[in-house]
C-alpha positions as CSV (number, residue, x, y, z in Angstrom):
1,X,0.0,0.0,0.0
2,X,1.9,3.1,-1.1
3,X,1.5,6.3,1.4
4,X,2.8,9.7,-0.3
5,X,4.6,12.3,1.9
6,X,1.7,13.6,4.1
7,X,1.2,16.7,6.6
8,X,-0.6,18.3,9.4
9,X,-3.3,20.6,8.5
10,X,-5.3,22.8,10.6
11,X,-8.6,22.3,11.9
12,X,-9.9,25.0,9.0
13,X,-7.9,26.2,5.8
14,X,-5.1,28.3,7.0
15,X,-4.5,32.2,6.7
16,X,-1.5,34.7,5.7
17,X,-1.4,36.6,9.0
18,X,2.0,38.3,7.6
19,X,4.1,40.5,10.0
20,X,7.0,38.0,9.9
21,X,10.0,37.5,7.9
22,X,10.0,38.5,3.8
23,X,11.7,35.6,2.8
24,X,12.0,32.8,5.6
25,X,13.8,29.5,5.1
26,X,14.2,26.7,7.6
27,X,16.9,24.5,7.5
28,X,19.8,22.1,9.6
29,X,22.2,21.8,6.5
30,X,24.2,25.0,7.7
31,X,27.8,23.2,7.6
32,X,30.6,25.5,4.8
33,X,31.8,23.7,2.5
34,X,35.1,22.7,4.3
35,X,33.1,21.4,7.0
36,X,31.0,19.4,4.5
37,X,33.9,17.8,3.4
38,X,34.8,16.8,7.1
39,X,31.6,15.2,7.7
40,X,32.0,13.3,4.6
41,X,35.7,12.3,5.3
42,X,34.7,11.1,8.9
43,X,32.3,8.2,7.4
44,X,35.4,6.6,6.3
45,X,37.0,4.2,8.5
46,X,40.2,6.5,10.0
47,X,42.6,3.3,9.0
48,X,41.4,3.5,5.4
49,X,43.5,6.2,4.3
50,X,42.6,5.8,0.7
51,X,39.4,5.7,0.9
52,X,39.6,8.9,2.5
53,X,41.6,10.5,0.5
54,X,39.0,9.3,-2.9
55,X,36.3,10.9,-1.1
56,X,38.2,13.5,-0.5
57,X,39.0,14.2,-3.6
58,X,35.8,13.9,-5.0
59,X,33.8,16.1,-2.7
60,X,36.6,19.2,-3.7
61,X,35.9,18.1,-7.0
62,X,31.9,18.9,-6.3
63,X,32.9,21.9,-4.5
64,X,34.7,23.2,-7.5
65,X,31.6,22.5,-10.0
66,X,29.5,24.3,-7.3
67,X,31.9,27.2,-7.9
68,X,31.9,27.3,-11.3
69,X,28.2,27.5,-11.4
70,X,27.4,23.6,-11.0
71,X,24.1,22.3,-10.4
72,X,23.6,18.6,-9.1
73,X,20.2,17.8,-8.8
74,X,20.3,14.0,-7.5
75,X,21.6,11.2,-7.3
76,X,21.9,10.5,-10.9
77,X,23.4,13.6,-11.7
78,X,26.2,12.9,-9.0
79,X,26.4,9.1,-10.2
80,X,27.2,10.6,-13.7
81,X,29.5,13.5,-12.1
82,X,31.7,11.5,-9.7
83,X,32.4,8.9,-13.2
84,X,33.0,12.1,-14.8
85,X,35.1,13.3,-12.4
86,X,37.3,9.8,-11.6
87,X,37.9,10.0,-15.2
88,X,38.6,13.4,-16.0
89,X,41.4,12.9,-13.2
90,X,42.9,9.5,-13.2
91,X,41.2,8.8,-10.0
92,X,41.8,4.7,-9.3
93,X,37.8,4.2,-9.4
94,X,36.4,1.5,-7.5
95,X,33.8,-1.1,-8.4
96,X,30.6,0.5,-9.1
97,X,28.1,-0.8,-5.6
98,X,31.1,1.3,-3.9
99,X,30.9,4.3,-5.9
100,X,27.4,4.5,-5.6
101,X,27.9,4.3,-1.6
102,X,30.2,7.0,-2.0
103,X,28.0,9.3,-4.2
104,X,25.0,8.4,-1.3
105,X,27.3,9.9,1.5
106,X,28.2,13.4,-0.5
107,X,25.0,13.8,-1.6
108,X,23.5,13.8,2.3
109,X,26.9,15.0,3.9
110,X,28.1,17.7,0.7
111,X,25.8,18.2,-2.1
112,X,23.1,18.8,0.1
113,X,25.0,21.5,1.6
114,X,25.9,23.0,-1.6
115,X,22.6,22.5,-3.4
116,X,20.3,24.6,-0.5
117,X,23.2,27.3,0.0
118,X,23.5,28.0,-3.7
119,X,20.0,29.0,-3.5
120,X,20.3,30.7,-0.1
121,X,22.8,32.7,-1.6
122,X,20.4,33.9,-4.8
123,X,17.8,35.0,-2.3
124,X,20.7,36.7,0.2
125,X,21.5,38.8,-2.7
126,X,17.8,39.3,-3.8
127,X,17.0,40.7,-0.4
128,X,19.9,43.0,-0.1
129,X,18.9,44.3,-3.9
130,X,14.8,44.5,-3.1
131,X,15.8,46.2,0.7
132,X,14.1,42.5,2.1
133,X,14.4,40.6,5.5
134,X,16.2,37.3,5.2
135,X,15.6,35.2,8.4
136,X,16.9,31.0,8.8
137,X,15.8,29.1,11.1
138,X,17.8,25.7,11.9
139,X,21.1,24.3,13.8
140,X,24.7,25.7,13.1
141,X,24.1,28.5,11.0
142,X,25.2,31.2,13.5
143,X,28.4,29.2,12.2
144,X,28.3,29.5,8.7
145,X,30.2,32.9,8.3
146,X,28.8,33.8,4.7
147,X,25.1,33.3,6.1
148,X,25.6,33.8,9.7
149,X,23.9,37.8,9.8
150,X,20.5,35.7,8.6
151,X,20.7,32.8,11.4
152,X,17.8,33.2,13.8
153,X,18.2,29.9,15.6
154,X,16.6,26.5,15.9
155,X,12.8,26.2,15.5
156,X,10.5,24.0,16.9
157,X,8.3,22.2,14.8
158,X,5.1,23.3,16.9
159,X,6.2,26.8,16.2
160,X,6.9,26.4,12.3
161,X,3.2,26.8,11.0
162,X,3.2,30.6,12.9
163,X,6.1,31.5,11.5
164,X,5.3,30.0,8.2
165,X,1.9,32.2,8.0
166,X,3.7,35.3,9.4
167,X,6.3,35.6,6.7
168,X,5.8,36.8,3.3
169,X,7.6,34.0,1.1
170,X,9.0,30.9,2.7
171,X,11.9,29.2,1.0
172,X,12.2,25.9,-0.7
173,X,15.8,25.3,-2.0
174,X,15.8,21.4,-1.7
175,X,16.6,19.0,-5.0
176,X,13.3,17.2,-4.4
177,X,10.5,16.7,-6.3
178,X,8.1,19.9,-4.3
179,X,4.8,17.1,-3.3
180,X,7.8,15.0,-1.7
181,X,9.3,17.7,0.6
182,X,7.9,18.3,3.8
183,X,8.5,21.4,4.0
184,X,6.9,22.6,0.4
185,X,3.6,20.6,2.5
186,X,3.4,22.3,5.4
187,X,4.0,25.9,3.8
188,X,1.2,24.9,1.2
189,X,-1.7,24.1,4.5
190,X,-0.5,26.8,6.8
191,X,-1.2,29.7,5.1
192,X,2.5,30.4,3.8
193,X,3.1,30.9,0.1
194,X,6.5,28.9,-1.3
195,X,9.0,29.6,-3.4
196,X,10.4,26.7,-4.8
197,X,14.3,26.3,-6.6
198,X,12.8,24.5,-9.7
199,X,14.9,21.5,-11.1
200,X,15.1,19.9,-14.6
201,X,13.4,16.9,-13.1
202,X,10.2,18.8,-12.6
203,X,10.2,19.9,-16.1
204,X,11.0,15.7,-16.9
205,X,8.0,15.1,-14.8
206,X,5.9,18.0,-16.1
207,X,6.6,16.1,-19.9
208,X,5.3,12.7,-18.8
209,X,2.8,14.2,-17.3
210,X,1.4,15.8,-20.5
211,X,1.3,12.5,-21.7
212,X,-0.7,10.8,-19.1
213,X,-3.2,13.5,-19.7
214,X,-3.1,12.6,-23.3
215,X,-3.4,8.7,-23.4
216,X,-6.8,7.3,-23.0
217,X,-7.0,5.8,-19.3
218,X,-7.7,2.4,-20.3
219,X,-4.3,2.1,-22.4
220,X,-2.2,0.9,-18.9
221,X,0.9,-0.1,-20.2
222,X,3.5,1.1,-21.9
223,X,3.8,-1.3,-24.5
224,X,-0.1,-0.7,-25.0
225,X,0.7,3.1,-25.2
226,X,3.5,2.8,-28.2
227,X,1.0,1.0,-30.0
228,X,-1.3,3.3,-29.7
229,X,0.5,6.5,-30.2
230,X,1.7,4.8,-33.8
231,X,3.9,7.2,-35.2
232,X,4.5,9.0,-32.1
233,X,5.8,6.2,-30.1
234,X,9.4,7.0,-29.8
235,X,8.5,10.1,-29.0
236,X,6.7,9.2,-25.7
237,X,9.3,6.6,-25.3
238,X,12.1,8.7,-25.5
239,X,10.0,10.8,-22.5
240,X,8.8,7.6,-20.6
241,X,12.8,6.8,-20.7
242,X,13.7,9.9,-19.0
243,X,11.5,9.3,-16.2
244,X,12.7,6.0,-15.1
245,X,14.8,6.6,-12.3
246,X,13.5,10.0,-12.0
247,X,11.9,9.5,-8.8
248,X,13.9,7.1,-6.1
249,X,10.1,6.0,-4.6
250,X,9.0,5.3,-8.2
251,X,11.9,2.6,-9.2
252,X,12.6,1.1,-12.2
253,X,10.0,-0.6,-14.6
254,X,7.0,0.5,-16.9
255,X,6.2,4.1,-15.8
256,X,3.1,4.6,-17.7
257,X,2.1,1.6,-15.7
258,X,2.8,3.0,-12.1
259,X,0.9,6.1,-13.0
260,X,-2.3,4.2,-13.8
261,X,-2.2,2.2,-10.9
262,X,-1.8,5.1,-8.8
263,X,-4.7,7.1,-10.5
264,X,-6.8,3.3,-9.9
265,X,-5.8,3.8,-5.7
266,X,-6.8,7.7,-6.3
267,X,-3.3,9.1,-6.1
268,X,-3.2,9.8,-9.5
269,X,-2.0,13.2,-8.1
270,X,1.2,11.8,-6.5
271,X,3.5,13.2,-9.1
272,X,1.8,16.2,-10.3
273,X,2.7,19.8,-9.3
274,X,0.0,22.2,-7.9
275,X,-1.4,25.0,-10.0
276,X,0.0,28.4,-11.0
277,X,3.6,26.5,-10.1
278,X,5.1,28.2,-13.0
279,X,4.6,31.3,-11.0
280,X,6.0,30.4,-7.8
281,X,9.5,28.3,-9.2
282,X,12.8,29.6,-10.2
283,X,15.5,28.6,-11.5
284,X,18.4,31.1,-10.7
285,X,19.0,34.4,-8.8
286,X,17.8,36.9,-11.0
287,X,14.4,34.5,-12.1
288,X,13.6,34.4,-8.2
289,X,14.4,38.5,-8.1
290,X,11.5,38.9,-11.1
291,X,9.3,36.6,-9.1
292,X,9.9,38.1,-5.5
293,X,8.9,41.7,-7.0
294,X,6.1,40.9,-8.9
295,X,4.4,39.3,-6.3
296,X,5.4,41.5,-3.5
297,X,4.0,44.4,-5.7
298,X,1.0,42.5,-6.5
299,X,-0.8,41.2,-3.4
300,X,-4.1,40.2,-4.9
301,X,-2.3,37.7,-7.2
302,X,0.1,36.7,-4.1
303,X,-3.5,36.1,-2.0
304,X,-4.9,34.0,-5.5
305,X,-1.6,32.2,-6.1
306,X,-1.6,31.3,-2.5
307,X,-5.6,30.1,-2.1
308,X,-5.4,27.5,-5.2
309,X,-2.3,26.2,-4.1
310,X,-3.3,25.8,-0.7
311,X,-7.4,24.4,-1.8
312,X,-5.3,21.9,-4.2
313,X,-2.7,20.5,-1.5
314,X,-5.0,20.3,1.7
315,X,-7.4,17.6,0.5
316,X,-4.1,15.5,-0.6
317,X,-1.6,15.1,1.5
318,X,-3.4,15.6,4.9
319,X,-2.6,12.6,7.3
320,X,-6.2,12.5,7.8
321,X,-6.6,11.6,3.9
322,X,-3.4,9.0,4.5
323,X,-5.2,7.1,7.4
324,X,-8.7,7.0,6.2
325,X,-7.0,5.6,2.7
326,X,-4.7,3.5,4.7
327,X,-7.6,1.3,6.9
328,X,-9.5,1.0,3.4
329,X,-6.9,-0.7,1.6
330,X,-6.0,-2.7,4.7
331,X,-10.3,-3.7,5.2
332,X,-10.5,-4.5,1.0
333,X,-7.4,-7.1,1.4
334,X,-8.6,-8.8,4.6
335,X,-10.3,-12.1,3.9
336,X,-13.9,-11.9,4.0
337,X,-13.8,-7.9,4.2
């Protein structure tokens, strides 16, 4: 029984009381990029001196695509990148399980570090260029010299969905797909209005979404779909392609097939994007300046923005909805149910 990413929604749909932060954005990956690199170093066995100094070498290696402009956006970008990179620089590459485990541990110890403050960085700037209030909320970034001015301390979570209504944007910098992120979630149902770092993925998903829309419901599979499509079959297959792996919940194997089954348990909506999205993502600093100032300068598209994404994401992803769906699956498989 699959059980998407839920949240905690109030007892009626949640308001924008404002009077907090402009652009709030809550967080524990606060570690600087040399400190990253520790963490990473430190998973490695203190008597395996080479495989130190590999991950070593491959996290400065990330560090220097991050400074050159860089983007990884998951795992399989930092599969591809760390080949790359143990080619590019004679690095003695081990067998491929163990570079896998070593992309895992720099993407949770480094690139997610680098990913969120690249970001953080874009909206620093914007606020100092728009006269703004930047405040973060999490552990360690009093520590973080570039962003320490912002740091405003741990948060607890029963505080989050007050400060979440009181600011005016909240920030969602994480390489995840935005209905898989708690934090995207709760901003959604408690009155706060996202801003979300959009990723090539979502456009990948945004594609094979098109096509769902587009194949009749009853054609389930993909093999059934390219022979329906005819002449456009390699063109959905080359997009069905693309989306295998997209998603590490969705796994490998016939996507048009997952989808179907999905819409058949009533999550259809799993891997779809709320509406007006397009006016709430960006992609780089100056995209999220254009998007900060036209909103800000337009509150009754912020307020409309804000209601439809809100009236879409409540009656989805409420635990409510997850439990309720959870004892009926549970009652239709029990013998004699």
């Amino acid at each position: 029984i699959e059980i998407p990413r839920l949240t905690r929604t109030p007892p009626a749909p949640a308001v924008h009381t404002g009077g907090g932060a402009d652009l709030l954005y809550v967080s524990n990956h606060s570690a600087t990029p040399e400190r990253a690199v520790e963490l990473a170093v430190a998973t490695v066995d203190a008597k395996n001196t080479q495989g130190q100094d590999f991950i070593r070498a491959c996290a400065l290696a990330l560090i220097e695509h991050y400074e050159n402009g860089g983007i990884i956006e998951d795992s399989l970008d930092l599969d591809a990148f760390l080949e790359q990179t143990c080619s590019a620089r004679g690095l003695r590459t081990p067998n491929l399980d163990t570079l896998r485990a070593v992309g895992d541990t720099l993407g949770t110890t480094v690139n997610n570090a680098l990913y969120r403050q690249q970001g953080l960085r874009w909206a620093a700037d914007v606020a100092g260029q728009l006269g703004l209030t930047l405040r973060i909320h999490g552990k360690g970034w009093q520590d973080n010299p570039e962003f320490a001015p912002y740091a405003a301390g741990p948060l607890n979570y029963a505080d989050l969905p007050a400060e979440t209504s009181r600011a005016l944007f909240c920030l969602v910098l994480e390489p995840y797909f935005p209905t898989q992120h708690q934090r995207a979630l709760d901003t959604w149902v408690w009155g706060g209005l996202p801003l979300i770092r959009r990723r090539a993925r979502d456009d990948q998903q945004q594609a094979f979404n098109r096509w769902l829309a587009e194949i009749p419901p009853e054609v389930d599979t993909l093999d059934a779909a390219l022979e329906h499509l005819g002449e456009r079959a390699d063109a959905f297959r080359r997009v069905h392609d693309a989306q295998v792996g997209l998603h590490a919940w969705d796994g490998p194997g016939d996507q048009l097939a997952l989808a179907r089954q999905r819409e058949r348990q009533g999550i259809g909506y799993l891997n779809h994007l709320p509406p007006r999205y397009d006016e709430t993502s960006f992609r780089d600093r100056d995209t999220l300046a254009r998007l900060v100032r036209t909103l800000r300068d337009d509150p009754d598209r912020y307020e409309q923005i804000r209601l439809e994404q809100h009236d879409w994401v409540r009656p989805r992803f409420s635990y409510e909805l997850g439990a309720k769906r959870l004892l009926e699956q549970v009652a239709a498989n029990l013998p004699g149910a």
